[in-house]
VOLUMNU-680572 format. One record per atom (N, C-alpha, C, O, CB): residue in one letter; x, y, z. Coordinates in steps of 0.05 Angstrom, whole numbers, plus 5000, padded with zeros to 4 digits. Glycine has a CB too. Layout:
<recs>
aXYZ/...
</recs>
This chain:
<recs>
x855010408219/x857710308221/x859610498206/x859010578184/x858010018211/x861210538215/x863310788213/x866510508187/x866810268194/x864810938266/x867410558174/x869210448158/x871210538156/x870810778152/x868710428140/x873710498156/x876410588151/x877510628119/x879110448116/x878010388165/x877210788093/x876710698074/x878410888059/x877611118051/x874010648069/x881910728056/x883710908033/x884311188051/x884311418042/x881410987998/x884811108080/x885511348089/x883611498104/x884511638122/x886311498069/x881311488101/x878911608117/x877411428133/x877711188134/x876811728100/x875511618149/x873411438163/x870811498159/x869711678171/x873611448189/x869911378147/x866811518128/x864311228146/x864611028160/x867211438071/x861711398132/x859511158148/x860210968117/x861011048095/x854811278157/x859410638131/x859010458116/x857810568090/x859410628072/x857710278128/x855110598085/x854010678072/x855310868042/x854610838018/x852610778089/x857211048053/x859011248033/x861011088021/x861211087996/x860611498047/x862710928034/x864810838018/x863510717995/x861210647993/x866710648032/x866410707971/x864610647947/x867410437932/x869810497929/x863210997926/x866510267928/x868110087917/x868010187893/x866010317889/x867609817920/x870310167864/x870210207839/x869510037832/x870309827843/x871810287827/x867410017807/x866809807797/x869309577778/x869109357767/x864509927783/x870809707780/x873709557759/x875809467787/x878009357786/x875909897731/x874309547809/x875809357829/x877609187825/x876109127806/x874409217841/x879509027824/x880708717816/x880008557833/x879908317828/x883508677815/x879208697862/x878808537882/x875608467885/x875008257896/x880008667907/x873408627874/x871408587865/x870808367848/x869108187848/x871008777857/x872708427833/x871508367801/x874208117806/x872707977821/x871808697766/x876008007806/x877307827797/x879407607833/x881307447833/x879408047771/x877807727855/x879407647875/x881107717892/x881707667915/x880207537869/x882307907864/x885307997868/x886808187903/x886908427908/x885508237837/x887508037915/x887408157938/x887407897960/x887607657956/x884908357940/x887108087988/x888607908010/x887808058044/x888408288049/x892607928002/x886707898062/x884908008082/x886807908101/x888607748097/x881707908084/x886008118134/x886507878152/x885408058161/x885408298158/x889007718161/x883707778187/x881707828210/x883307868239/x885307738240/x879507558213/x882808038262/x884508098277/x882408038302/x880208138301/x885808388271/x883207868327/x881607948353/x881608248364/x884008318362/x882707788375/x880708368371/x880808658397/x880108518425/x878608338432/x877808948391/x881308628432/x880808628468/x881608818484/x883908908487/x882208408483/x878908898498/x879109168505/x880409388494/x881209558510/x879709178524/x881009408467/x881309598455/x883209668442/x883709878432/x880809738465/x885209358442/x888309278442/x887709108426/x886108928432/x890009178467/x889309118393/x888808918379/x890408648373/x891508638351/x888409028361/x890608418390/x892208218390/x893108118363/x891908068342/x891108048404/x896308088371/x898107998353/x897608198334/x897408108312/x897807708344/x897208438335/x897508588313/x900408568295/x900408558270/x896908848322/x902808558311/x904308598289/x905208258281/x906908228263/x906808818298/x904408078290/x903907818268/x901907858246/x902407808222/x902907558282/x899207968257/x898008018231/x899108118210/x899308018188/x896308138233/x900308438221/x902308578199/x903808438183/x903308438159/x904108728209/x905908298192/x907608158177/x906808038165/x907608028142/x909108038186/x904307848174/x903507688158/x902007848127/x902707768104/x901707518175/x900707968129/x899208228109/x902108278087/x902308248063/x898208608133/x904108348107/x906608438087/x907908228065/x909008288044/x909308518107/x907407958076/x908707748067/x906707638041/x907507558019/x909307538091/x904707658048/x902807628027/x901607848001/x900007807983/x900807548043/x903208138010/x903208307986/x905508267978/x905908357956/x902708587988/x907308157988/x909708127971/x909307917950/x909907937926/x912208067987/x908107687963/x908207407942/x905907517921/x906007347903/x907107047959/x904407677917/x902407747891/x903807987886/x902308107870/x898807787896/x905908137891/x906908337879/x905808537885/x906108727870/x906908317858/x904608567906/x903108877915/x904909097933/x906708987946/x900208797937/x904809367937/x905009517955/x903109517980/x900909467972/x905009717944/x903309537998/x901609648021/x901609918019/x903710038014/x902609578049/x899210048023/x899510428021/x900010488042/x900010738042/x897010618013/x900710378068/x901010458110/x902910228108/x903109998099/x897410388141/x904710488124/x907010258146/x905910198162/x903810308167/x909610328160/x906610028177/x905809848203/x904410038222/x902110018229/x908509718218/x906210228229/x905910408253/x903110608243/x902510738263/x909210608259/x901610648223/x899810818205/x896810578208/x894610678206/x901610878167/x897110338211/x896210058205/x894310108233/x891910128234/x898909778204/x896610108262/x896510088279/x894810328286/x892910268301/x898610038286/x894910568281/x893310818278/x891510838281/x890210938299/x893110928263/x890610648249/x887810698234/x886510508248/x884110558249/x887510668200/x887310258262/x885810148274/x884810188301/x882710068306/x886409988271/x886110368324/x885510538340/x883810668333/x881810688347/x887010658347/x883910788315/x881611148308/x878710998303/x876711108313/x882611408267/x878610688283/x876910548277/x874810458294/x872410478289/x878010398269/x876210318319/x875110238345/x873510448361/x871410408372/x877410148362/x875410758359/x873710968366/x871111008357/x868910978367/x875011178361/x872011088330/x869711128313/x867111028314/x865111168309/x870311068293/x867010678323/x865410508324/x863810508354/x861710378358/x866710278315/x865510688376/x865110588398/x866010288411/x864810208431/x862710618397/x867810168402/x868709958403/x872009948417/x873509758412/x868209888376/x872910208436/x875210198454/x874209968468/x874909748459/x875810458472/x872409978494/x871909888509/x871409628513/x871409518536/x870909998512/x870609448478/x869509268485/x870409008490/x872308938477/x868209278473/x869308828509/x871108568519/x872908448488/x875208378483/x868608268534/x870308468471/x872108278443/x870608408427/x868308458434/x871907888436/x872208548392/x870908568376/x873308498354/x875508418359/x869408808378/x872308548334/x874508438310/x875308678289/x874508918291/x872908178291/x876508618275/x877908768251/x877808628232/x877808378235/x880608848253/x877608778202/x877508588189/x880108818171/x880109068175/x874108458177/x881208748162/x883408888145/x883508768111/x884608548105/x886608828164/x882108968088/x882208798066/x883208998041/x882009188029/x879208628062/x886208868039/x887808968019/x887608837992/x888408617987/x890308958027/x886109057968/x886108907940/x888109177918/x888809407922/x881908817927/x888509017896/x889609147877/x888909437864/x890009627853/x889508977861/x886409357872/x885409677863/x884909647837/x885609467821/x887709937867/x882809947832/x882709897798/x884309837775/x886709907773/x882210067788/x882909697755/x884409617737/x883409507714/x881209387717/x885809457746/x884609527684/x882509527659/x881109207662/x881209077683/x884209577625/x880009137638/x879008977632/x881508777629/x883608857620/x877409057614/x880808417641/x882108327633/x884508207659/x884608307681/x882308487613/x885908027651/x888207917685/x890308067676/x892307997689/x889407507692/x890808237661/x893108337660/x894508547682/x894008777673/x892908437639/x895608557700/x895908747723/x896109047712/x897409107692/x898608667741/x894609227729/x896209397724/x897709677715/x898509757737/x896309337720/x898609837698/x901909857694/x902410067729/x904710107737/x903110107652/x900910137739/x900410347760/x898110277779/x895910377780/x899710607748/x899210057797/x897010007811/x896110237829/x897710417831/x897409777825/x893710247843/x892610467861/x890610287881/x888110277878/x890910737841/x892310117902/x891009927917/x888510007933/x888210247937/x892909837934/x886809847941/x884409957954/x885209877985/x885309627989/x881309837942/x885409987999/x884909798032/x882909908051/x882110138052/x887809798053/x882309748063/x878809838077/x879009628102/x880009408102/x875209748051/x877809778121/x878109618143/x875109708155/x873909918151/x881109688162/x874409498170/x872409458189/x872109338210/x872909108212/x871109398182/x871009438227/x869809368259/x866809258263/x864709308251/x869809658278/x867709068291/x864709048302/x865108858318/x867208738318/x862308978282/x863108798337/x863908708361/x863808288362/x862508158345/x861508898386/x864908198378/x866207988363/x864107688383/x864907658406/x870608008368/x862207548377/x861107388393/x862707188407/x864407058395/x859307268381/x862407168425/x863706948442/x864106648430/x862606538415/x862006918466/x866206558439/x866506268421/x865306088429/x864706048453/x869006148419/x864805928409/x862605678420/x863905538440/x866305568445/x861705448397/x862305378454/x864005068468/x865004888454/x866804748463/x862404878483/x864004868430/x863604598418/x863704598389/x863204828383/x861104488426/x864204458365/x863304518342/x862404228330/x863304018340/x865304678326/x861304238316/x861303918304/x861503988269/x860704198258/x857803698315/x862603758256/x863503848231/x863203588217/x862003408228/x866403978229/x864303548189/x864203458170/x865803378148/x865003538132/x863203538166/x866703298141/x868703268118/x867403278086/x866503078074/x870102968122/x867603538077/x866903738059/x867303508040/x868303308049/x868604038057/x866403538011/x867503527984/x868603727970/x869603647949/x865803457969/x868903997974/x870804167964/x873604127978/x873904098002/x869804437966/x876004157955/x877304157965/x879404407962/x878904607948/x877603957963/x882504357980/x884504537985/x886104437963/x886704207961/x885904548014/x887104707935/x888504567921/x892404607936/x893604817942/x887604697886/x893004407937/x895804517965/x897804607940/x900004687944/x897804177993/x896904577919/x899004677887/x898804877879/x900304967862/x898704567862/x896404997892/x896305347884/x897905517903/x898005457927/x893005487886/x898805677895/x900905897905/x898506057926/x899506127947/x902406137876/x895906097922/x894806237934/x893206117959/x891906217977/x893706347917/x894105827952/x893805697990/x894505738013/x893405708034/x894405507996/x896605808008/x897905928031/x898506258033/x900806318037/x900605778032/x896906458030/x895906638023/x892406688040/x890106608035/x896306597993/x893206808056/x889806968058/x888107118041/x886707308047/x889607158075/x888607028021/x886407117995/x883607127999/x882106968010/x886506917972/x883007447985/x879307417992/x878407167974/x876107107972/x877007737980/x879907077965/x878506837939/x877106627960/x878506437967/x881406637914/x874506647971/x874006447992/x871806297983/x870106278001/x873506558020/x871206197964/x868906067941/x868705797950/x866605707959/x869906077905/x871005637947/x871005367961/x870405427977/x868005437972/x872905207965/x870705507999/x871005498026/x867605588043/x866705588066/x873705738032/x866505658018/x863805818030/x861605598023/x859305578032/x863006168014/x862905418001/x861405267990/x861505018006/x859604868009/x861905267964/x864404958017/x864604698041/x862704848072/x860804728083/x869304618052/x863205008078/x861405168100/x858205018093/x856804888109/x861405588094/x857605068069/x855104998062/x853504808064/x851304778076/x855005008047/x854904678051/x855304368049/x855704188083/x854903958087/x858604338029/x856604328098/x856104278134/x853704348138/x852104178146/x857804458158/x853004608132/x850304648145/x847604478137/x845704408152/x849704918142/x847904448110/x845704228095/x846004028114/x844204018131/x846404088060/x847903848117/x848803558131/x849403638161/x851303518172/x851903418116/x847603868179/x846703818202/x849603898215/x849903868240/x845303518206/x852303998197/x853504068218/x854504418224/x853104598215/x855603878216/x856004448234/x856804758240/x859704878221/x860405098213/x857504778277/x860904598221/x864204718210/x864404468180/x863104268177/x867804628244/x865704548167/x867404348146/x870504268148/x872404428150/x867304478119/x870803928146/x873703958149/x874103898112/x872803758097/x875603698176/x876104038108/x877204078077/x879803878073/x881803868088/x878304438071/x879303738052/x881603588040/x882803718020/x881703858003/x880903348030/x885503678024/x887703758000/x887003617978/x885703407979/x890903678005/x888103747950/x888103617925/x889203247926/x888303087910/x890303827906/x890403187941/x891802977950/x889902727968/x890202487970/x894203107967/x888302867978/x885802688000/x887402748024/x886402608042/x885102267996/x889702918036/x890202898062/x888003198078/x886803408070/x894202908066/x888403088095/x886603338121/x887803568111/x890103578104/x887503318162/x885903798110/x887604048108/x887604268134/x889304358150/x886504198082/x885104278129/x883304498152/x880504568154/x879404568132/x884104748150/x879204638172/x877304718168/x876305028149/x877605238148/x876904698190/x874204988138/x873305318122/x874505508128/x875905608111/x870905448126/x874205628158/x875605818176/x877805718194/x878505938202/x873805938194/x879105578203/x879605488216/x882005298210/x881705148191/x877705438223/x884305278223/x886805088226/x884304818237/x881804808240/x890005228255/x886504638241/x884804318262/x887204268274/x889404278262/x883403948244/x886904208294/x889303908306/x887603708323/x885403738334/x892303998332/x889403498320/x888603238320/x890403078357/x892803068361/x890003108284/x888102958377/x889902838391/x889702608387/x887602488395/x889902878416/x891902438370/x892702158383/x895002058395/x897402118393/x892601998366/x893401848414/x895801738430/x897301968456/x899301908470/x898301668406/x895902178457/x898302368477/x899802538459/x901402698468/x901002158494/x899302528436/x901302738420/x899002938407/x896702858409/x903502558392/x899503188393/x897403368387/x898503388355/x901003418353/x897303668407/x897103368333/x898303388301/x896003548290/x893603578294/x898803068282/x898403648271/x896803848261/x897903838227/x900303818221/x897404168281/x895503848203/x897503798179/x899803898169/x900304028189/x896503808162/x900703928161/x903704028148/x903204278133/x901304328119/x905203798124/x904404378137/x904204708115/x903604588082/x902004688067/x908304948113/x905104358077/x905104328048/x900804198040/x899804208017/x908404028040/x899404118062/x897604118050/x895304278043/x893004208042/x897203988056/x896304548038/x894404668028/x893204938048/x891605108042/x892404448022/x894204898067/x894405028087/x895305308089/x897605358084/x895604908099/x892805558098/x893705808109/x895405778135/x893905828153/x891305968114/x897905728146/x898505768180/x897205938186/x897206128172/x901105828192/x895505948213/x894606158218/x895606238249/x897306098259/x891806138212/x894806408260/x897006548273/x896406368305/x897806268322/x896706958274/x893806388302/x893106158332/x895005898325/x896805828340/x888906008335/x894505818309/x896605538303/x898805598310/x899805458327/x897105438274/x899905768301/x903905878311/x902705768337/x903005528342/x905806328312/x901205938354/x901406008386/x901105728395/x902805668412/x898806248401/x899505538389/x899305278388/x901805098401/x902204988423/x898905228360/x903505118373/x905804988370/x907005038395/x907804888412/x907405058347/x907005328394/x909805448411/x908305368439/x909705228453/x910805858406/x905505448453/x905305358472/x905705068481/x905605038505/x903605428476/x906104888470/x904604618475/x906804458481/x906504248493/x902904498450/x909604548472/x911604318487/x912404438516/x913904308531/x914804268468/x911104728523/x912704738554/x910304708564/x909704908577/x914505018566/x908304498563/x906004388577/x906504138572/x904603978570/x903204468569/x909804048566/x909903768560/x907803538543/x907103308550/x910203688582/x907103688521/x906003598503/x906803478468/x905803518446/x904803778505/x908003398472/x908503348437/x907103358417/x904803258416/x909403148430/x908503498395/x908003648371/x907903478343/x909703318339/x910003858370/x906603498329/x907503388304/x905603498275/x903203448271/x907303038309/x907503658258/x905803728242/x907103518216/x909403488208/x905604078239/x904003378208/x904003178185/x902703128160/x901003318159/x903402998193/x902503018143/x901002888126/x898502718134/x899302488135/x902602738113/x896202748139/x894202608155/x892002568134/x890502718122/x893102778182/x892402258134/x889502108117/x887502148131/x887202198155/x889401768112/x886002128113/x881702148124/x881901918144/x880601958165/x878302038092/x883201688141/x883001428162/x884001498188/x883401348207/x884701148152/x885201668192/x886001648223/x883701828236/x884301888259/x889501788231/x881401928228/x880002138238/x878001938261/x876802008281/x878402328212/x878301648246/x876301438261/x877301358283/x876201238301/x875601168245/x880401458284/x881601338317/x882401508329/x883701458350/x883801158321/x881601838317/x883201948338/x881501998368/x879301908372/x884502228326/x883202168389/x882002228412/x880202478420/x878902568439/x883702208427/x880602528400/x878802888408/x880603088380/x882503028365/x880203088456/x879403278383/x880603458356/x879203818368/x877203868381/x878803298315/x880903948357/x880004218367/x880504378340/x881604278320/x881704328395/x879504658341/x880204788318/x881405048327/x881705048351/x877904818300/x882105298314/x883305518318/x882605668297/x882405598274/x885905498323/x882205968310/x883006198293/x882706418305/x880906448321/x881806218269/x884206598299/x885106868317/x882106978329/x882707138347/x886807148293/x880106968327/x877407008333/x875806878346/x873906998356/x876307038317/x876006608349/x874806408369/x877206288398/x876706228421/x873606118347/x879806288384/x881906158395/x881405938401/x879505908386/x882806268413/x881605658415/x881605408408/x878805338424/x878005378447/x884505248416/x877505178398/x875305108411/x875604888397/x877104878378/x872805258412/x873504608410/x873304318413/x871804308387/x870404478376/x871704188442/x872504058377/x871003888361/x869303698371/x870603528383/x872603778346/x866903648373/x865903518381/x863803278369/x862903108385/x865503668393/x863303278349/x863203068324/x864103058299/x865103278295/x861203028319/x864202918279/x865802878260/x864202708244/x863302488247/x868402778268/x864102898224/x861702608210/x859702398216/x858802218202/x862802448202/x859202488249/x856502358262/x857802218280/x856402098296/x854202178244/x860602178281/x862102028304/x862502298330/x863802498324/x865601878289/x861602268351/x861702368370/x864702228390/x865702028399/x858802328379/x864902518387/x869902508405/x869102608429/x867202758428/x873602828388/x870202558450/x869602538479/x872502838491/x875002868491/x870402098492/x870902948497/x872503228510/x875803118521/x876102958539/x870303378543/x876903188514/x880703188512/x881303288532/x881403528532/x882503358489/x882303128564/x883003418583/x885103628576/x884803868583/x884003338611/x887103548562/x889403708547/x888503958532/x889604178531/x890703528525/x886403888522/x885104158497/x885004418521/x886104638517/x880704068479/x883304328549/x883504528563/x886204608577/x886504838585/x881604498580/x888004448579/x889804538594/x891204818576/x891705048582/x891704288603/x891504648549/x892004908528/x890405138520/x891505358515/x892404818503/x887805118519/x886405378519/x887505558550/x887905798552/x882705298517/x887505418564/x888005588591/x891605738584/x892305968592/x887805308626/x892805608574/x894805648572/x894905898547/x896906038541/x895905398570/x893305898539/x893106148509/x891606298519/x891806518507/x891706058476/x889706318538/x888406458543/x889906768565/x889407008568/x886506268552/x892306558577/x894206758594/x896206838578/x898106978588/x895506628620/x896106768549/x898406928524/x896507188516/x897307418515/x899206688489/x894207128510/x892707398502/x892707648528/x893207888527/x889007308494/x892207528546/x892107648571/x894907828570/x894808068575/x892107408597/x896907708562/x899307868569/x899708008539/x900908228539/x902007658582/x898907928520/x898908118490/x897408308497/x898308538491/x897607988462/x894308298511/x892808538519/x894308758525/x894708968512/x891208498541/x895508638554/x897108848575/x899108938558/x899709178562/x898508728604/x900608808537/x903008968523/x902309078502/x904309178492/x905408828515/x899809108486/x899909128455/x899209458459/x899009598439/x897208898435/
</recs>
């Protein structure tokens, strides 16, 4: 595997992380995962922005403008043999770079960014999940942030797979719904589609935007809320998202089995002809 690393393209194997990393050693830093399709990397410049918005809130530089971003991830795909392929991914991971001992930033940062390829498995049909005991603290600044800090999140993953399922759904510091490990959720009850509120703890992630925005000109109503653990027993179906699977079904919940949503498909079909046309333009 070929790596994108501080400007070069070296084999996996060569790149060399510093051991005084911050992003190693203390977190410090901030990823985002990208679909490819056929060789065109969707929503790239939401990813960007989004990347930009989140070195700003920890105080970082980016070392590439957008258009340099866009480059390195072309040459990457080459590199890998990975123009061609139906789906593969990106992974883009910006940290602080070396730095002494200690949380003190700093006085001259020298950021690390490294990017990687590889080809991307097809999304499930189905997932079935769980309602984790780790939770989303929605009071940390870095919740809403794509932070490599993903410790909770690997540990609710876990915690599914022990208990027979595939996904975790994560509660806010508060007990409301947050999201899954990887993954946004929405919820159908009644004919309407909800999804929690930014304030619980929540990364937005970029399938979610597309969500929103598709779903009222399919005459669907929207509602992003505050959602107790109790409504999970009545709702009608639930699906999940993220720029790498794009919306796939929930299909049990804590051993309660939810009955396929015809709506979920009408909207995957409906996102599926937005990538289609991001392909052809990106």
């Amino acid at each position: 595997m070929i790596v994108w690393f501080n400007g070069e393209l070296v084999p996996a194997t060569e790149a060399r992380i510093d051991p005084t990393d911050r992003g190693f050693l203390l977190g410090d830093g901030i990823f985002e995962t990208m679909l490819v399709r056929r060789g065109r990397t969707v929503f790239l410049d939401a990813h960007i922005l989004r990347l930009q918005r989140g070195a700003a809130a920890i105080g970082l530089a980016i070392p590439l403008d957008p258009a340099r971003i866009a480059a390195a991830c072309a040459d990457l795909l080459e590199a890998n043999g990975l123009t061609d392929a139906p789906c593969a991914s990106l992974r883009l991971t910006l940290t602080r770079g070396p730095g002494p001992r200690g949380l003190a930033l700093p006085a001259s940062p020298a950021p690390t960014l490294m990017m990687t390829a590889a080809p991307a498995a097809a999304a499930p049909p189905g997932l079935s999940a769980i309602v984790a005991t780790p939770r989303r603290n929605n009071r940390s600044p870095s919740a809403a942030l794509k932070a490599i800090a993903y410790l909770d999140n690997v540990l609710a993953r876990e915690e599914a797979r022990a208990r027979g399922a595939e996904e975790a759904l994560m509660l806010d510091s508060d007990g409301h719904l947050a999201c899954a490990s990887a993954a946004n959720i929405f919820l159908w009850e009644r004919g309407r589609l909800v999804t929690p509120s930014t304030d619980c703890g929540i990364l937005a992630g970029i399938t979610r935007a597309a969500v929103l925005e598709l779903a009222p000109g399919l005459g669907i109503e929207t509602a992003e809320e505050r959602i107790d653990t109790a409504r999970l027993a009545q709702i009608d179906g639930a699906f999940l998202t993220n720029s790498l699977m794009g919306i796939v079904p929930l299909t049990r919940i804590d051993g309660r089995t939810l009955p396929e949503y015809p709506e979920t498909a009408r909207l995957d079909a409906a996102y599926e002809l937005l990538l289609v046309a991001a392909e052809r333009s990106g």
